[in-house]
N, C-alpha and C positions, 0 to 999 in steps of 0.2 A: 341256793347260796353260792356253793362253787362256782357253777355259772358266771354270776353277777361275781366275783371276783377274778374270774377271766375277763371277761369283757372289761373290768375296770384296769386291769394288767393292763388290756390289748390297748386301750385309750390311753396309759401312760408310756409304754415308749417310746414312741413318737417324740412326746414333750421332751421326757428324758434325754434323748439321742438329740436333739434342740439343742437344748439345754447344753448340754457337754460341748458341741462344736459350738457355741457362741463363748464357752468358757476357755478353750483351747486357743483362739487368738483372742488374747483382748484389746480394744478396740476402744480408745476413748477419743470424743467429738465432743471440740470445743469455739467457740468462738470469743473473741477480747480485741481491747480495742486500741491503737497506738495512736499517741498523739505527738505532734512536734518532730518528726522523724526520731523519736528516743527508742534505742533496742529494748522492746519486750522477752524479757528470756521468763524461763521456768523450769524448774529440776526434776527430771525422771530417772527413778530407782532403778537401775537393770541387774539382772544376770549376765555372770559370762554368756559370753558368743550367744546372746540374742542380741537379734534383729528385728531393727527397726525402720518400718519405713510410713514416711510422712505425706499427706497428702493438705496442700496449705491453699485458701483462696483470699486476695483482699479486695475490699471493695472501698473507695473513697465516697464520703458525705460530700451531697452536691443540696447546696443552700436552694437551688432554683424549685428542686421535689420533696427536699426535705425528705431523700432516702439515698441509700448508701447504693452505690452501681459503681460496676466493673470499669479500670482506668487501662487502656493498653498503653499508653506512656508510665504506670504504674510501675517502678521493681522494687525486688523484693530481697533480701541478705539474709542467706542460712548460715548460722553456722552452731556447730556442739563441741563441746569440753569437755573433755573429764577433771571435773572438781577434783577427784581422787589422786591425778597425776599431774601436777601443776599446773591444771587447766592448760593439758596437750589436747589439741584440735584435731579434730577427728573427722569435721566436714567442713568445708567453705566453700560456699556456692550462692550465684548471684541469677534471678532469673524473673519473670513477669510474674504480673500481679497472679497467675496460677503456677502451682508447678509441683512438682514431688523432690522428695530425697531420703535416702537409703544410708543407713550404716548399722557397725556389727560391732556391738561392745567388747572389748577387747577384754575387759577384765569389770568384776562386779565396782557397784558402785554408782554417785549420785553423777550426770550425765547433765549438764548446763544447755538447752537449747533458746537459741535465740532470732528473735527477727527484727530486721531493721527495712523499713519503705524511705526510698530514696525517688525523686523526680527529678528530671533534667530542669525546670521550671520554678525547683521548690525555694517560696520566701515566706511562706507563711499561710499558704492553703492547707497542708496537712491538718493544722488545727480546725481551719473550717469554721469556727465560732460552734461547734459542734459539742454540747460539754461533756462528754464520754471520751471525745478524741474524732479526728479525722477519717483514722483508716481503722475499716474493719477486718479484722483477721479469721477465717475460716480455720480449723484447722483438724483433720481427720489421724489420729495415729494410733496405728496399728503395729502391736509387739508382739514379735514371733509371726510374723507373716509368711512363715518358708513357703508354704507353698506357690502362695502364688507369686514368689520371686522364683524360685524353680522354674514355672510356666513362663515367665516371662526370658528368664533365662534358656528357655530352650526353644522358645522362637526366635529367639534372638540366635542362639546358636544355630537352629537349626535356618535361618535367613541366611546365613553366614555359609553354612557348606550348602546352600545353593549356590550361593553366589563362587563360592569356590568347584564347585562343580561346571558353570558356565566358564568361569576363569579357561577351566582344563579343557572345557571343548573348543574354548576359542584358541589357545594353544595345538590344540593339537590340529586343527586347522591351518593354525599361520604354520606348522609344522609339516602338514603337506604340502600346501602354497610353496615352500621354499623349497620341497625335495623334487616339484614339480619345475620352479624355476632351475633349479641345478640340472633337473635331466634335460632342461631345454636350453640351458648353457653347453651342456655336455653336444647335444645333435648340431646346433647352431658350431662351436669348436670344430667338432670332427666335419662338418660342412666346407669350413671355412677351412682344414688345413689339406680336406683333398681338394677342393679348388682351386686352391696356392699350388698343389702338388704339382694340377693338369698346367696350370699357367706355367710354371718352370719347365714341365718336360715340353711343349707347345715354343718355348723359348729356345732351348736347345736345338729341338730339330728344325724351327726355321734357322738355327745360326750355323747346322750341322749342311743345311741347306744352299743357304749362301755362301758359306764356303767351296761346297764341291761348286755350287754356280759360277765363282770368280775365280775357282781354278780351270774350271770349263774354260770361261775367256780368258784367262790368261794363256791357257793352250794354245786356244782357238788364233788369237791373237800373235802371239811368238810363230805360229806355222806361218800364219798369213804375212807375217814381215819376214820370213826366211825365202817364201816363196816370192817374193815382190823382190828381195834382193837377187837369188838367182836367176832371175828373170831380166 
């Protein structure tokens, strides 16, 4: 009998421990349908500072299969209110017919969330002759998700001091490059101000040259006309 009441222990926690991580985030999947491009909104109760993040897909009714598929000229208008604070907005965002979005209830309270399908095209397909409506809405949301915005958070972070990590090496690269270019400014400099130096002393002495040469002839000359006149 002990036994058999172990074993039926050991077969429930498993469940159990299920059980409890399925209840820790909850999770509600829903799908509805908009018609006419009119905002479908809906109100979820939150606690302070949970978070929430949404995971939303639509698809438009196509009369030719008489089934609903995926539009990429499709978008899509998020946005949420807090009912409680004059309907202050707390998300506005615009994106394709898939997409996610994230916010952190600031304070308890009924939380207005809404969606509006917009086409560049649209005069009257959204309806579709479709009688539920045009566009179908997917929509996955998930309250108190920390974790895995944590995770996402820190690849993102941690993408980020990669990338700040190449920054520095590439710095400190252009950082040698230049200490490299300066010492080679500095040898080319010093190059170039003892070759000026040799060129001016090279200057002087053929000028120190020419002179004693043209005082040579000038000697040379004054003798040879003194000797031509005493002669």
């Amino acid at each position: 009998m002990e036994i058999s009441q172990l074993r039926l222990r050991w077969l429930l926690q498993p469940l159990i421990l299920v059980l409890f991580l399925n209840l820790a985030i909850p999770v509600s999947a829903v799908y509805f349908y908009i018609e006419n491009a009119a905002p479908k909104c809906f109100y979820e109760e939150l606690p302070k500072d949970t978070i929430v993040v949404g995971h939303y897909k639509a698809e438009q009714f196509d009369p030719a299969t008489a089934h609903f598929a995926a539009n990429n000229d499709l978008s899509i208008s998020v946005t949420v209110d807090e009912t409680f604070d004059n309907d202050h907005r707390v998300v506005s965002t615009k994106g394709g017919s898939t997409g996610k979005f994230t916010f952190s209830a600031a304070d308890s309270g009924d939380h207005r969330i809404c969606f509006t399908p917009s086409h560049p095209g649209a005069g009257g397909w959204l309806s579709g002759g479709f009688p539920t409506g045009g566009i179908k809405m997917t929509l996955d949301l998930a309250i108190g998700e920390t974790s895995q915005i944590e995770s996402t958070d820190k690849g993102k972070i941690s993408e980020i001091v990669q990338k700040v990590k190449d920054l520095n090496a590439r710095l400190l690269d252009i950082r040698r490059e230049q200490a490299f270019q300066r010492e080679r400014e500095a040898e080319f400099r010093d190059q170039s101000e003892s070759t000026n130096a040799r060129v001016v002393r090279w200057t002087l002495l053929q000028l120190v040259v020419l002179g004693v040469t043209c005082a040579w002839q000038l000697s040379h000359l004054r003798a040879f006309f003194i000797k031509q006149k005493l002669t």
